[in-house]
C-alpha positions as a printed NumPy array, in Angstrom:
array([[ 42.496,  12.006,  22.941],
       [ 39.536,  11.112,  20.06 ],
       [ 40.542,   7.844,  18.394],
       [ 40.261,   7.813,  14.471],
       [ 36.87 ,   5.541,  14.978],
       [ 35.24 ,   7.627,  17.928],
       [ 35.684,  10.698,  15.909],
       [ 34.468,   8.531,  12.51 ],
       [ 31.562,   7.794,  14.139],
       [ 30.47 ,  11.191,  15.814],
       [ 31.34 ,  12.356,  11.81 ],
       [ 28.458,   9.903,  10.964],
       [ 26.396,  10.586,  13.302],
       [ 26.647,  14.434,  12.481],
       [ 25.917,  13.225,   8.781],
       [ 23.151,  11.252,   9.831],
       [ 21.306,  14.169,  11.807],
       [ 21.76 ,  16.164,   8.588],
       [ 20.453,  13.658,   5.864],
       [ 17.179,  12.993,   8.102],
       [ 16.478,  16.817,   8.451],
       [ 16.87 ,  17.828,   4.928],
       [ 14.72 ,  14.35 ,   4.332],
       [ 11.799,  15.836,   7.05 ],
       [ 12.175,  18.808,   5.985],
       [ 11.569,  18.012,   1.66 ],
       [  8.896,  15.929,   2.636],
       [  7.21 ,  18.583,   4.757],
       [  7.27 ,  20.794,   2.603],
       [  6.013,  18.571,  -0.188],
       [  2.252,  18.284,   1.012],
       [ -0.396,  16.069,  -0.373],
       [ -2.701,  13.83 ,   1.176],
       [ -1.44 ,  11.7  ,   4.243],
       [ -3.96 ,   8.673,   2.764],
       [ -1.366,   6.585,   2.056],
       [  0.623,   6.954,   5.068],
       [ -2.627,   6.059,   7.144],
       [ -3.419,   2.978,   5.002],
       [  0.558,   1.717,   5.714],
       [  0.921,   2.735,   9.201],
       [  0.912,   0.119,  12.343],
       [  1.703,   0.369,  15.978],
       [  5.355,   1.561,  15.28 ],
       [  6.3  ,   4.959,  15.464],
       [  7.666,   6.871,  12.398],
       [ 11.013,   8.134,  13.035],
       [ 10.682,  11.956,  12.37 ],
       [ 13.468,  13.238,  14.586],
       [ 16.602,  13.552,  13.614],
       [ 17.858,  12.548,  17.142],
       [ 16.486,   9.623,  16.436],
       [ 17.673,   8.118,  13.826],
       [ 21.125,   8.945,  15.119],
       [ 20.123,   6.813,  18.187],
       [ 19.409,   4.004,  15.614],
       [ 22.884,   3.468,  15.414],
       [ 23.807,   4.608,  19.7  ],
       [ 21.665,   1.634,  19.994],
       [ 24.171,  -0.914,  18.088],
       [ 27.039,   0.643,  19.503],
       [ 25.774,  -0.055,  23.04 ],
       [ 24.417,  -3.824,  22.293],
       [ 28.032,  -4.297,  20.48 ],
       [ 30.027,  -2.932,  23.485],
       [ 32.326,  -0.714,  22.355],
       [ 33.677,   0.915,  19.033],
       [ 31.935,   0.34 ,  15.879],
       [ 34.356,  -0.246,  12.755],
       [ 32.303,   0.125,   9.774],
       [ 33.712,  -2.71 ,   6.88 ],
       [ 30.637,  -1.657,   4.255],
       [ 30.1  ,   2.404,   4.206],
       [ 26.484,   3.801,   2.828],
       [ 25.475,   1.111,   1.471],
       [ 22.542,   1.932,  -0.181],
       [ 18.956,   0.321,   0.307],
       [ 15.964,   1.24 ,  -1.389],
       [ 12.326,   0.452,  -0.164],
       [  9.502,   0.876,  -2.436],
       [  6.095,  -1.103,  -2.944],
       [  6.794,  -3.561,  -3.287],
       [ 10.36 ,  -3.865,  -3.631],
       [ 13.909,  -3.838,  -2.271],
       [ 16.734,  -3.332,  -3.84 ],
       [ 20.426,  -3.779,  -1.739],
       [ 23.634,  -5.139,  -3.339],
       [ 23.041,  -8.84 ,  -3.211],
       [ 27.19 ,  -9.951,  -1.917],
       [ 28.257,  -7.766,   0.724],
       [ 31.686,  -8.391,   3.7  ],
       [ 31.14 ,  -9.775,   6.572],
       [ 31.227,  -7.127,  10.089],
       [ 29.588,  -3.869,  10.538],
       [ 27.485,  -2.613,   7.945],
       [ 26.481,   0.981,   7.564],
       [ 23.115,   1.123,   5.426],
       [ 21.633,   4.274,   4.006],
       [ 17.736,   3.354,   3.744],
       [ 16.009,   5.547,   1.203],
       [ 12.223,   5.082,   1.344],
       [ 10.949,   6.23 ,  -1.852],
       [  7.702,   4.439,  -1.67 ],
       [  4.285,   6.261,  -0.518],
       [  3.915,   4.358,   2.264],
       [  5.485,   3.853,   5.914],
       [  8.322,   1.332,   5.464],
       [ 11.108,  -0.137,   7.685],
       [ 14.367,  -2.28 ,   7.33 ],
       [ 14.885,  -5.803,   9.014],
       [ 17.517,  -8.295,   8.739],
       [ 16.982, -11.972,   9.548],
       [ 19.976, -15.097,   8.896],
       [ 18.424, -17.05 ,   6.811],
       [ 18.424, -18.742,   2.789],
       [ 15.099, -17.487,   1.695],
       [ 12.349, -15.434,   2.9  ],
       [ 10.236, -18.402,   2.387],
       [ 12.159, -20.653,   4.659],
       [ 12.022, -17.867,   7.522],
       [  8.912, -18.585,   9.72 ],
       [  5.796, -16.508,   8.738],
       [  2.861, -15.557,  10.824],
       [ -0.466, -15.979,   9.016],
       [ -0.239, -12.706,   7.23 ],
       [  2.508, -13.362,   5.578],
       [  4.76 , -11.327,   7.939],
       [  8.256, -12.739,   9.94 ],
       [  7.493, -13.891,  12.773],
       [ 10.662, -12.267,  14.56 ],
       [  9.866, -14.079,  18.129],
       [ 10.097, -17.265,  16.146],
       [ 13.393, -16.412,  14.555],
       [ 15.176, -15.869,  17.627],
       [ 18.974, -15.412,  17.468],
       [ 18.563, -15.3  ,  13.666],
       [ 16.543, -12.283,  14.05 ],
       [ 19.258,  -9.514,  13.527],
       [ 17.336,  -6.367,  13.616],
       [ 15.537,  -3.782,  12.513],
       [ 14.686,   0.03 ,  12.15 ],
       [ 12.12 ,   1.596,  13.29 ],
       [  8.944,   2.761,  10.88 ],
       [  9.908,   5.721,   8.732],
       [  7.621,   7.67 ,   6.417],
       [  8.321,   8.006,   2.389],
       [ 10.912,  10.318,   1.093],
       [ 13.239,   9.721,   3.926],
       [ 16.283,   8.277,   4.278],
       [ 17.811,   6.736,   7.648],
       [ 20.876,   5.252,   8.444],
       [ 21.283,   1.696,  10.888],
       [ 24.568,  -0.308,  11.562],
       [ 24.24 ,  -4.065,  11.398],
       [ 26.342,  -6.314,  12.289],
       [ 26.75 ,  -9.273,   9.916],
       [ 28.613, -12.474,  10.127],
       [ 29.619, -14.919,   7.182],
       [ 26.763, -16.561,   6.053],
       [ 22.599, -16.037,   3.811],
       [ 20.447, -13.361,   4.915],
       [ 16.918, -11.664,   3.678],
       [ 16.458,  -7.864,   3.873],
       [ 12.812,  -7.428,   4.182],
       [  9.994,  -4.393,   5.279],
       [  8.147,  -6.327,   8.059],
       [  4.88 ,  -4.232,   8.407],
       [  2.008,  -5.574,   8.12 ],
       [ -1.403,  -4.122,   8.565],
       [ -4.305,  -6.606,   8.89 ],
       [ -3.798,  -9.383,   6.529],
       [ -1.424,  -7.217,   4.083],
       [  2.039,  -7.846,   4.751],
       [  4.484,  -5.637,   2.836],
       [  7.09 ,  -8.982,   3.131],
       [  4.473, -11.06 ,   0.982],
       [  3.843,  -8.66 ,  -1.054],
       [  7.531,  -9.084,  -2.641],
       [  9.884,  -6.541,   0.214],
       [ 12.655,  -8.924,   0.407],
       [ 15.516,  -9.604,  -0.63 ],
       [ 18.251, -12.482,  -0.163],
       [ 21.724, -11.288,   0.746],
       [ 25.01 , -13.497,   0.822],
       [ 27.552, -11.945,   3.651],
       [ 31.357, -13.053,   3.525]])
């Protein structure tokens, strides 16, 4: 027999596949120049499969252990140069976001404990340094291109946090360039 959350969570994951194909598929479709993708891009890989970004959230279920019990559903996130917008207060457990990148360039979505981005510790280009962070680091999602939208679970516990786009491509981070965000969980 399914339990409620195990069927919940193929529902989302169903609904995930969905949202990233009809995202590939506008932005396909859309042409233009790939200029500003190039000038944004970095070693990551942009997720473009649909089967991916669904194992964006198999990934936190395994590292959890077990069934994931969503406490905030879609909550929205919006990356943009240079910008992010979230809710600022959100409850404490595991968070569903729905990450809209409606910038023109490659972006992704970390999560780090901590007051201020400035009081996280920065390499010299302004990004996170993530290795330096370490159990405050929480996460993050892999590179995906503009006009797409992924979903990621992360788990939060009481406390400050900064949303942020870590990329960075020579001395141009997109974090120092003003993607972050502080975010009070409780």
């Amino acid at each position: 027999m399914t339990s409620p959350s195990t069927s919940r969570l193929a529902a989302l994951r169903r609904t995930t596949t969905a949202i990233v194909l009809i995202a590939s598929l506008l932005a396909t479709g859309c042409g233009g120049s790939d200029d500003a993708a190039d000038v944004a891009s970095d070693s990551t890989e942009t997720v473009a499969d649909p089967a991916e970004a669904a194992t964006i959230i198999d990934n936190v279920e395994d590292t959890e252990g077990g069934a994931i019990q969503v406490v905030e559903s879609g909550t929205p996130v919006d990356l943009f140069e240079w910008g992010l917008a979230a809710p600022a207060i959100l409850d404490a457990g595991d968070v569903l976001f729905s990450i809209t990148n409606s910038g023109s360039f490659n972006h992704e979505f970390a999560v780090a404990r901590g007051a201020s981005y400035e009081e996280l510790p920065l390499l010299a280009t302004g990004a996170v340094d993530e290795g330096a962070l370490g159990a405050d680091f929480i996460g993050r999602t892999e590179t995906f291109g503009a006009g797409t939208t992924i979903e990621a679970i992360f788990g939060l516990e009481p406390g400050d946090y900064v949303f942020f786009c870590n990329l960075a491509v020579g001395p141009n981070s997109h974090a120092a360039n003003g993607q972050v965000q502080s975010v009070t969980v409780g």
